[in-house]
N, C-alpha and C positions, 0 to 999 in steps of 0.2 A: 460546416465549420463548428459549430455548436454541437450537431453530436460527435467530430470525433474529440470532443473536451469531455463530453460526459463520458464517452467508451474508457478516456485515457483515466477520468476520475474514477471510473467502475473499476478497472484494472488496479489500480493503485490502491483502493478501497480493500478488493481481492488479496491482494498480495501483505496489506497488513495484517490482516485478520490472519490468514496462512503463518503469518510469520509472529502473530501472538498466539497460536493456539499449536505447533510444532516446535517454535523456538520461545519461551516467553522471555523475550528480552525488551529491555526499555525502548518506549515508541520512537525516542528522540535520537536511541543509538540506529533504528532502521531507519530514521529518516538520512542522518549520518551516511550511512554505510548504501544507500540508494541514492 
């Protein structure tokens, strides 16, 4: 239970970072649009 929270917080962690250093758009429009 507990790690698949961290896998899902790793994941989503991943996916910001991805999405601030390919797209640099405001964190709050990818939390938005995810």
């Amino acid at each position: 239970m507990e790690l698949a929270i961290v896998i899902a917080g790793a994941v989503v962690v991943y996916r910001a970072c991805l999405t601030a250093v390919f797209y640099p758009v405001p964190f709050w429009d990818f939390r938005r649009w995810h």
